[in-house]
C-alpha positions in Angstrom: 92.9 90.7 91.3 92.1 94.4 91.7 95.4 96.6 91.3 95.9 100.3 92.5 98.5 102.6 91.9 99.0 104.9 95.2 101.0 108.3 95.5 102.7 108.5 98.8 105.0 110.7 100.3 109.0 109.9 99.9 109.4 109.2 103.5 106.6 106.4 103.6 107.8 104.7 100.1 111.5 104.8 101.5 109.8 103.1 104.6 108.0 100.4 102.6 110.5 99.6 100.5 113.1 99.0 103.2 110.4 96.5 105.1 110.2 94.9 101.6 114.3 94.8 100.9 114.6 93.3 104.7 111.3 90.7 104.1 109.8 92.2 106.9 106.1 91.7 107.3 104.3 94.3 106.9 100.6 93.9 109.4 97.4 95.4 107.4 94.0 95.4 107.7 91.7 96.1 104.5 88.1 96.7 105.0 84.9 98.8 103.3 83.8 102.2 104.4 80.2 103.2 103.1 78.9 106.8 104.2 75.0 107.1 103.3 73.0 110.5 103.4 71.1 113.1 101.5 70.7 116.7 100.6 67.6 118.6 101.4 65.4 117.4 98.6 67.0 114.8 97.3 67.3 111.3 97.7 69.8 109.4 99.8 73.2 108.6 97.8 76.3 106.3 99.1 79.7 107.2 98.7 82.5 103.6 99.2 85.7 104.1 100.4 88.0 100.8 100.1 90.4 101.5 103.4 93.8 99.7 104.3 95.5 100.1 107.3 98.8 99.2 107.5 99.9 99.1 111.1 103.4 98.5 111.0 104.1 101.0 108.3 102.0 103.3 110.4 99.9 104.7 107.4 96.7 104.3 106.1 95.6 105.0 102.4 91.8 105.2 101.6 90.3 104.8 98.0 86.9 106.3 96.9 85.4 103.6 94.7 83.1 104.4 91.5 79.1 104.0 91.8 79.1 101.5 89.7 82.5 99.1 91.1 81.9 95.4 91.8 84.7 94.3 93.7 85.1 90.4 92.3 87.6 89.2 94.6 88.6 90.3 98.0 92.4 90.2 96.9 94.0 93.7 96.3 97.7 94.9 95.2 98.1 98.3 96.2 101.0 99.6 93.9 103.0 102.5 96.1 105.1 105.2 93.8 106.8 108.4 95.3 107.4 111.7 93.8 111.0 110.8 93.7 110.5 107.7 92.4 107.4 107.0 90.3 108.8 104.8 87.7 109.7 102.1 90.7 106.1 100.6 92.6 106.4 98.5 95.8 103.2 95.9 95.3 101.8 95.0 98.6 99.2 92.4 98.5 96.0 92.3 100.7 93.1 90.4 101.1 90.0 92.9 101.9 87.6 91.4 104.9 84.1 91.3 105.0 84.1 93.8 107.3 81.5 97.1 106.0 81.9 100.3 108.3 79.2 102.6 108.3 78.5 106.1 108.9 76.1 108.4 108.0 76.2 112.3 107.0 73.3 114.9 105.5 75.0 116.2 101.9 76.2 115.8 98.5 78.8 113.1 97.8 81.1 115.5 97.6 80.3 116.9 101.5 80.3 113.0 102.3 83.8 112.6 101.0 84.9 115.5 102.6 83.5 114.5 106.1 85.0 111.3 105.9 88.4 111.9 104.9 88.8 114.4 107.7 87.1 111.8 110.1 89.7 108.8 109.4 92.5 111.9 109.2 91.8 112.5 112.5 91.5 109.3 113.5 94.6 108.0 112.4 96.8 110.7 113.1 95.2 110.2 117.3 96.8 106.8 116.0 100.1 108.2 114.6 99.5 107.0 111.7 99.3 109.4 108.4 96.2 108.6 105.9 96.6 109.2 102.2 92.9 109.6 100.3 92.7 108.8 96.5 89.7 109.5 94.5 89.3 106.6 92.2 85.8 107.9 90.6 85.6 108.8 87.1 85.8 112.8 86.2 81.9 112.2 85.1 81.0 111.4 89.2 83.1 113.9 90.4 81.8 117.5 91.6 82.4 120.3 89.0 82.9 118.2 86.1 81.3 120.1 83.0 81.4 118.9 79.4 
């Protein structure tokens, strides 16, 4: 089972862990996000995002995935620490669908990122709901990264 560790903001830990303390359920809905594209030049390039929407908690946290990850089971525990709190996680456990959203944009994985963070932004806060975006790449597949 895949595990992630996921900064939030006080305000939404303080909300989980009070559904969690009170046994609430809390609604989600995990899916893939793949944004395809190319730069002027070069090749086409994909950029995964592993999104999970948690309705109730009115929050949304996306993850970009390395090139190279093989996701070999569609369970997921998404591990949520606060500033104030980072010592203590709330696990919340999901089961990712089959479900693969696409979208396409013209420009380096970086651009791609960038477009599609402020596209589910957007879209979530229309929905009222804040979204929290973690780069999960290694610092070798990330822009500006020298040795």
């Amino acid at each position: 089972m895949l595990q992630i560790l996921c900064w939030v903001d006080t305000e939404d830990y303080l909300y989980l862990q009070s559904m969690n303390e009170k046994n609430q359920t809390l609604n989600y809905y995990a899916y893939t996000f793949e944004v395809e594209g190319g730069t002027e030049g070069i090749g086409t390039s994909v950029i995964r995002l592993l999104v999970a929407e948690f309705i109730s908690a009115k929050m949304a946290v996306g993850f970009v995935l390395p090139n190279n990850f093989v996701m070999e089971s569609r369970d997921l525990t998404l591990r949520f620490v606060s500033p104030e709190n980072p010592s203590k996680d709330i696990p919340i456990e999901c089961k990712v669908s089959d479900e693969i959203k696409k979208a396409s944009y013209m420009g380096d994985d970086q651009e791609k990122i960038e477009y599609i963070g402020f596209t589910l932004e957007k879209f979530y806060e229309n929905n009222n709901a804040k979204f929290y975006l973690h780069d999960l790449r290694p610092p070798t597949e990330q822009k500006g990264y020298q040795e």
